[in-house]
DSSP file (Angstrom, degrees, kcal/mol; ACC not computed):
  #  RESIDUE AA STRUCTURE BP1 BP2  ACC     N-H-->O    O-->H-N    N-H-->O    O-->H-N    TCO  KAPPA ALPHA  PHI   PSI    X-CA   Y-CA   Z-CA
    1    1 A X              0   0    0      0, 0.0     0, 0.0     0, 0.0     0, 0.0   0.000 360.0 360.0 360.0 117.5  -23.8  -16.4   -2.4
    2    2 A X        -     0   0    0      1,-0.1     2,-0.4     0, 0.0     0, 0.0  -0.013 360.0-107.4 -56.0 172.5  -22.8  -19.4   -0.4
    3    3 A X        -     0   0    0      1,-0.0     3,-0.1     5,-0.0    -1,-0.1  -0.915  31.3-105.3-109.2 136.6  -19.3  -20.3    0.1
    4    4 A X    >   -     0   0    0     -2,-0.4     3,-2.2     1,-0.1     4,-0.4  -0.081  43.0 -95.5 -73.8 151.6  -17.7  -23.1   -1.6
    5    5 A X  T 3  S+     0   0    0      1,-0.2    -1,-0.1     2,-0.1     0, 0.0  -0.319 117.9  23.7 -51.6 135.9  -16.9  -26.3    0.6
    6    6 A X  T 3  S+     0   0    0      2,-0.2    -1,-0.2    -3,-0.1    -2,-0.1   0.371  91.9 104.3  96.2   0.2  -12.9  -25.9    1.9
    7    7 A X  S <  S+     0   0    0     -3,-2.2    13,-2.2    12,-0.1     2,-0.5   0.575  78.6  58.4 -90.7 -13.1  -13.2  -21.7    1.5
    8    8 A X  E    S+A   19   0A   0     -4,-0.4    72,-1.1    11,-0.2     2,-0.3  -0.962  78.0 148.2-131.2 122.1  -13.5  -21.6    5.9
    9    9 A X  E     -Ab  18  80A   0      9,-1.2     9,-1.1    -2,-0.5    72,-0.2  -0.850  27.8-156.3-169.4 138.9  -10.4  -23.2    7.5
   10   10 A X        -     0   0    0     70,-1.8     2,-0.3    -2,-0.3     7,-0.1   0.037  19.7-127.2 -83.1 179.9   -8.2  -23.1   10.5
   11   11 A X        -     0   0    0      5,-0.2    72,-0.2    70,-0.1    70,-0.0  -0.982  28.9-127.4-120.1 147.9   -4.9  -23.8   11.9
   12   12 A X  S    S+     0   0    0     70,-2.1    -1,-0.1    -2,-0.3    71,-0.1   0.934 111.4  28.4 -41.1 -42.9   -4.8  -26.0   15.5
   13   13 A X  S    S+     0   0    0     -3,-0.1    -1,-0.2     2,-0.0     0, 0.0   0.561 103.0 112.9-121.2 -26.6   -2.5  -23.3   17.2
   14   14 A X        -     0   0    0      1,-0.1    -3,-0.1     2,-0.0     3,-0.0   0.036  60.9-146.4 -86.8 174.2   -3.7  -20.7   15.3
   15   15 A X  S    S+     0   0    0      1,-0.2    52,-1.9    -5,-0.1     2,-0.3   0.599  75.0  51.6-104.5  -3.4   -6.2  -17.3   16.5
   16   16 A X  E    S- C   0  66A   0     50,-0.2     2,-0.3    51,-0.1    50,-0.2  -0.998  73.3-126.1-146.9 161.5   -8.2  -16.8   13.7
   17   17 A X  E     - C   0  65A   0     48,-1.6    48,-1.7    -2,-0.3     2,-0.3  -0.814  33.4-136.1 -96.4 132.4  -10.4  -18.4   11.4
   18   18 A X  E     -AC   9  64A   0     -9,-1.1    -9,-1.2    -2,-0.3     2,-0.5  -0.525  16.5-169.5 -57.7 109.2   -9.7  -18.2    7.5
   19   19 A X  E     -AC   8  63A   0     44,-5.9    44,-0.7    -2,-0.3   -11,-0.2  -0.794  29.7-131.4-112.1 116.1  -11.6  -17.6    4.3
   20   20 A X  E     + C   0  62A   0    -13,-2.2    42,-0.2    -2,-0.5    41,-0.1  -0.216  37.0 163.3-102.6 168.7   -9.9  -18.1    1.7
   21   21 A X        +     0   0    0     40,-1.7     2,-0.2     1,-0.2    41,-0.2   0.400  64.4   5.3-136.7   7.6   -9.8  -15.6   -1.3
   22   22 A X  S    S-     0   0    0     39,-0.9     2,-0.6    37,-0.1    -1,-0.2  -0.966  72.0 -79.3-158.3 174.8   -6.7  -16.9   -3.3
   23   23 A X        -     0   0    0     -2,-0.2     2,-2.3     2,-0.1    39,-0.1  -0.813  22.3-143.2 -96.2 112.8   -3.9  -19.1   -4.2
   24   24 A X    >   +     0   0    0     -2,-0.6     3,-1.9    37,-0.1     2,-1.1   0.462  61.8 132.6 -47.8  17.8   -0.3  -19.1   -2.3
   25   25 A X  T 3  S+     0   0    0     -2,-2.3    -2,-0.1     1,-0.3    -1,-0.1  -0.397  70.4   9.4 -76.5  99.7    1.1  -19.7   -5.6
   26   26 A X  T 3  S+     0   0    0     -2,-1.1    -1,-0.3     1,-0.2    -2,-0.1   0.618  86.0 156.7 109.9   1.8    4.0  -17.5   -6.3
   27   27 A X    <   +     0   0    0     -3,-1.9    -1,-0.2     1,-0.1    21,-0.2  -0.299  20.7 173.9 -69.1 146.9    4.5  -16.0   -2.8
   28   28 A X        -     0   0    0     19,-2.0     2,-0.2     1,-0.6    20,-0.2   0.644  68.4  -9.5-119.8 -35.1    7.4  -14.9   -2.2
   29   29 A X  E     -D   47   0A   0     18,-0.8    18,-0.9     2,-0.0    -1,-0.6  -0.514  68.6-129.7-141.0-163.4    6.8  -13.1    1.6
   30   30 A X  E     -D   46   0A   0     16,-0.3     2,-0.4    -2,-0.2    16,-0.2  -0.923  16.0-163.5-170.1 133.9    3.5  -12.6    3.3
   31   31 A X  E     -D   45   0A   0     14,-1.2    14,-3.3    -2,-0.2     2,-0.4  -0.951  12.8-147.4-134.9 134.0    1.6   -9.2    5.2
   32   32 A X  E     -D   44   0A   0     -2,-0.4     2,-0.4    12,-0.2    12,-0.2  -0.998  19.0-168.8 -94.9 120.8   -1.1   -9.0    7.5
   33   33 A X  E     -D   43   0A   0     10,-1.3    10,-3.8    -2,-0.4     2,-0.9  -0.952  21.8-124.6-136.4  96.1   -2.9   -5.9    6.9
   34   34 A X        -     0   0    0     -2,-0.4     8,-0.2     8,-0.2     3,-0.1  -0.366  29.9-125.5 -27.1  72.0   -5.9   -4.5    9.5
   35   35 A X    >   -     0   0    0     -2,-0.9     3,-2.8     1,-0.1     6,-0.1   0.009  34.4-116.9 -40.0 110.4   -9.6   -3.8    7.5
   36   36 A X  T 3  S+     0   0    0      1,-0.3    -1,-0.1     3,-0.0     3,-0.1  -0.133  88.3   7.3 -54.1 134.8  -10.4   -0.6    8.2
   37   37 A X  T 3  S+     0   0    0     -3,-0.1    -1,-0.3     1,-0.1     2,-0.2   0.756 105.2  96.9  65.1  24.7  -13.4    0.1   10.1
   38   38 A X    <   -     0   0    0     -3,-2.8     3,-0.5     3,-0.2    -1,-0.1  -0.855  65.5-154.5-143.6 101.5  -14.0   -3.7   10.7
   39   39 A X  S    S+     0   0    0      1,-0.3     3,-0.1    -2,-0.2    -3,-0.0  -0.357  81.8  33.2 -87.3 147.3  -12.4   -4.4   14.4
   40   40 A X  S    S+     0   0    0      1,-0.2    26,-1.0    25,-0.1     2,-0.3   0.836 102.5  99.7  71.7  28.0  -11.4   -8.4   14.3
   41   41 A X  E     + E   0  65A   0     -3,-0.5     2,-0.3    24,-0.2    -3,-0.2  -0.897  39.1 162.1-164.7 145.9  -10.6   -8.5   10.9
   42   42 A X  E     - E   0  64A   0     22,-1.0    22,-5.6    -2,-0.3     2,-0.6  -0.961  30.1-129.3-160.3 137.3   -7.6   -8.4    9.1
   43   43 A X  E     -DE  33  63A   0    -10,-3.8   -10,-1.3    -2,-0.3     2,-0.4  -0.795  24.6-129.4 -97.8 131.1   -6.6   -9.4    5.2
   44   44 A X  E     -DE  32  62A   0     18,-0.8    17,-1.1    -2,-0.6    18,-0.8  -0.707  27.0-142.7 -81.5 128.9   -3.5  -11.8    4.7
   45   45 A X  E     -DE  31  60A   0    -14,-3.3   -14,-1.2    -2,-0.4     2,-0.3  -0.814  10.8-158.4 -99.4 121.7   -1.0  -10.3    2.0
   46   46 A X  E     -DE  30  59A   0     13,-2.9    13,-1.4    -2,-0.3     2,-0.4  -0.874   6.8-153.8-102.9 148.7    1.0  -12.1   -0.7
   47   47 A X  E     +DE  29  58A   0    -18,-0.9   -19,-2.0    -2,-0.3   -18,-0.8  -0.988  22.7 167.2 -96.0 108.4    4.0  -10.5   -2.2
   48   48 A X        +     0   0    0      9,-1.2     2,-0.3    -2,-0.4    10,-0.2   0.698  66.5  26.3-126.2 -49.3    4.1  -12.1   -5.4
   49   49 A X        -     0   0    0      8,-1.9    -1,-0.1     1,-0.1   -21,-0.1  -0.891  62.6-148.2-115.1 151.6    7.0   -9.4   -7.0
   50   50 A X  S    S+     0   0    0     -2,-0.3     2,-0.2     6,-0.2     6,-0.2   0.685  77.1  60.5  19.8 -69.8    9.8   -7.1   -5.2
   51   51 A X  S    S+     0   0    0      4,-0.2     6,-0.8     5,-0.1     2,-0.2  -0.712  74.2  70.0-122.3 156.6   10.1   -4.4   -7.1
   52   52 A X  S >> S-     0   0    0     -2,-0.2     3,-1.8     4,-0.2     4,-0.8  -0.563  83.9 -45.6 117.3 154.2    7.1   -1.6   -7.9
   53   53 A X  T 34 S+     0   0    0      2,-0.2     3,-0.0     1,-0.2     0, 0.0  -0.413 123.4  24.7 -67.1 150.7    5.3    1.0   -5.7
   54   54 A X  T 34 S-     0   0    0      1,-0.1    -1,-0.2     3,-0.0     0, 0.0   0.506 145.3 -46.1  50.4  22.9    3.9    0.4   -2.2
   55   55 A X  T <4 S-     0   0    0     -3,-1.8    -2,-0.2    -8,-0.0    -4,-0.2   0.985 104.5 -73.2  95.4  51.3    6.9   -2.8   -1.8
   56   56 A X  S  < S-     0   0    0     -4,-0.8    -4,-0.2    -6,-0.2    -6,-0.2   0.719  87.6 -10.7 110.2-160.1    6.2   -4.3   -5.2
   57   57 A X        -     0   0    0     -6,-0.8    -8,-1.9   -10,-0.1    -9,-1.2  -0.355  62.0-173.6 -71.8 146.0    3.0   -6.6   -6.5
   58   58 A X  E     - E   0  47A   0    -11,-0.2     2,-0.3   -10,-0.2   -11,-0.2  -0.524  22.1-177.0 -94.2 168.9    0.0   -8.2   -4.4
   59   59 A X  E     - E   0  46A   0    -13,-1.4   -13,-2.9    -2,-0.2     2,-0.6  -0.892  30.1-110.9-165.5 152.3   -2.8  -10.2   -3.9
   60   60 A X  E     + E   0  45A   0     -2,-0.3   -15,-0.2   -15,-0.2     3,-0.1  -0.790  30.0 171.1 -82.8  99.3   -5.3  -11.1   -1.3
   61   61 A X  E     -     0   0A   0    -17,-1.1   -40,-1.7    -2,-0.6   -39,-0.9   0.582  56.8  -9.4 -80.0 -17.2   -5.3  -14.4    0.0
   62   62 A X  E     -CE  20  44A   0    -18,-0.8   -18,-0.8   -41,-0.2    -1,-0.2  -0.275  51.0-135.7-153.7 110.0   -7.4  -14.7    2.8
   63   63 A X  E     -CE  19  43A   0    -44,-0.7   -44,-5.9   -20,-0.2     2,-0.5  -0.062  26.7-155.7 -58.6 144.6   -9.4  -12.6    5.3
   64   64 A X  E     -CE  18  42A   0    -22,-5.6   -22,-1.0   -46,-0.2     2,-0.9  -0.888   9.4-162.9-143.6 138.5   -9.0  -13.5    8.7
   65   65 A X  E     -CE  17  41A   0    -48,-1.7   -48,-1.6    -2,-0.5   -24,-0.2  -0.788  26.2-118.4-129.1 130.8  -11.3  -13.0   11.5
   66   66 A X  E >   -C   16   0A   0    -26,-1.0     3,-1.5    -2,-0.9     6,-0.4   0.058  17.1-128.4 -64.0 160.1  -10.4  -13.2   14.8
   67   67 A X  T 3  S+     0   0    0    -52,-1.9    -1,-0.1     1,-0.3   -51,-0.1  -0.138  98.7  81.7-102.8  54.6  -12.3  -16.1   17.0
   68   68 A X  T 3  S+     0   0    0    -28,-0.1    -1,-0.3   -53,-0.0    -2,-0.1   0.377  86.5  77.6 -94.8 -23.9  -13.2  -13.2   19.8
   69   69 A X  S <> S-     0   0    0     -3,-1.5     4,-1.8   -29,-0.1     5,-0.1  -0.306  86.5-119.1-103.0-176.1  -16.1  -12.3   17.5
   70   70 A X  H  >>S+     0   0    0      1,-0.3     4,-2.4     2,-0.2     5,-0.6   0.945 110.8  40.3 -90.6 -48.2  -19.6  -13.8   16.7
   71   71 A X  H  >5S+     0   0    0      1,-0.2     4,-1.2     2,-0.2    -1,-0.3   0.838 110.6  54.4 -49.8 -35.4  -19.1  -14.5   13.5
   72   72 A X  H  >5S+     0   0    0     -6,-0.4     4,-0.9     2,-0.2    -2,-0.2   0.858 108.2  48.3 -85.1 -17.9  -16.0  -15.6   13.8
   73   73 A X  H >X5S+     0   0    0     -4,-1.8     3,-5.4     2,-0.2     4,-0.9   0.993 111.7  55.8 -45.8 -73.8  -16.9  -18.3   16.5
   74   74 A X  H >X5S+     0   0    0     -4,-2.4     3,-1.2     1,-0.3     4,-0.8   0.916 108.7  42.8 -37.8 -42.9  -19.9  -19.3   14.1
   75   75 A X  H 3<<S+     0   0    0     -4,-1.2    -1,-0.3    -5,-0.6     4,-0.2   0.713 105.3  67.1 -83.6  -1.1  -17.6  -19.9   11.1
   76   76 A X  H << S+     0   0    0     -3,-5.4     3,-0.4    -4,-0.9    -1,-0.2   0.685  96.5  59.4 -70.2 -34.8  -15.0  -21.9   13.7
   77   77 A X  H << S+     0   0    0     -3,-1.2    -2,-0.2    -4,-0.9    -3,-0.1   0.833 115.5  29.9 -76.7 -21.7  -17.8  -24.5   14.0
   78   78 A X  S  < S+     0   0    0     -4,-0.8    -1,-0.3     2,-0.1    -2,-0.2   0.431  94.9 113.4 -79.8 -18.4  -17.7  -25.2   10.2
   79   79 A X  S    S-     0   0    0     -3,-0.4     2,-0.3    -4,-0.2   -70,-0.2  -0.061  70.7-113.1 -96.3 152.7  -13.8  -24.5    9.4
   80   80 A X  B     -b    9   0A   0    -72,-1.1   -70,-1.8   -70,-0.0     2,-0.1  -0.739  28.3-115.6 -68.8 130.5  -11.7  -27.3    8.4
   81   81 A X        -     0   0    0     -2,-0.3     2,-0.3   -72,-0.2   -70,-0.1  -0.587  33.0-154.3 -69.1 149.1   -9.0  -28.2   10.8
   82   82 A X        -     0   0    0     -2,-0.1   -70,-2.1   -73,-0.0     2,-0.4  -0.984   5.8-163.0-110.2 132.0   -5.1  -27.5    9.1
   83   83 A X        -     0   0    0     -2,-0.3     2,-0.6   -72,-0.2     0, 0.0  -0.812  23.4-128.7-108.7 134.5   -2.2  -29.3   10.3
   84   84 A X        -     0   0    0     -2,-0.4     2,-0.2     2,-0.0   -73,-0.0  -0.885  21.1-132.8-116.5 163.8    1.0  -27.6    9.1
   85   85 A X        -     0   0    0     -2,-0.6     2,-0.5     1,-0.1     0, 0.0  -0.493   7.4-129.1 -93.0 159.9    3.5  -29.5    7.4
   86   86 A X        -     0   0    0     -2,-0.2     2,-0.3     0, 0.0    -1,-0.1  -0.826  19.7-129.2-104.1 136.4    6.9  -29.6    7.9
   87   87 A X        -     0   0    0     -2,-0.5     2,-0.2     2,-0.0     0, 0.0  -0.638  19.0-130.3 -86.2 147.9    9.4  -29.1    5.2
   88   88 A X              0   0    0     -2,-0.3    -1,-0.0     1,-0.1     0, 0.0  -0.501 360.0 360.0 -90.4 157.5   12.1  -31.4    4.7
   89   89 A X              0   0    0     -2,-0.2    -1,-0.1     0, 0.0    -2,-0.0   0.471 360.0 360.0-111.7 360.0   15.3  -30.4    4.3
């Protein structure tokens, strides 16, 4: 299944490339969490509630794969550049 245009995107500064697999809507904190038995790749973690078993409710928001690998190079040549914004105070 192809992937939709805007799903592969980067940060300037950042070390890996993104796919994205949800919406930051409702985050409250954030986890990076290692995929087992897949070296260079790691899922980004939303914490969405507090309270609940395993450090309260989730969701998956993006896999990220480091740009040491071949794949992840290839999908660097396609990714979207991301600027981050600054919040105002």
């Amino acid at each position: 299944m192809p992937l939709k245009k805007g799903t592969i995107y980067k940060y300037k500064t950042g070390k890996y490339v993104r796919e994205k697999l949800g919406s930051k809507r409702g985050c409250i904190a954030y986890r990076v969490i290692p995929v087992p038995n897949k070296p260079g790749r790691k899922v980004l973690i939303c914490i969405t509630r507090k309270k609940g078993p395993r450090g309260g409710r989730t969701k998956a928001i993006s896999l990220l794969r480091s740009l040491k690998t071949a794949k992840g190079k290839r999908l660097a040549k396609r990714a979207k550049i991301k600027t981050v914004k600054r919040k105002r105070r």
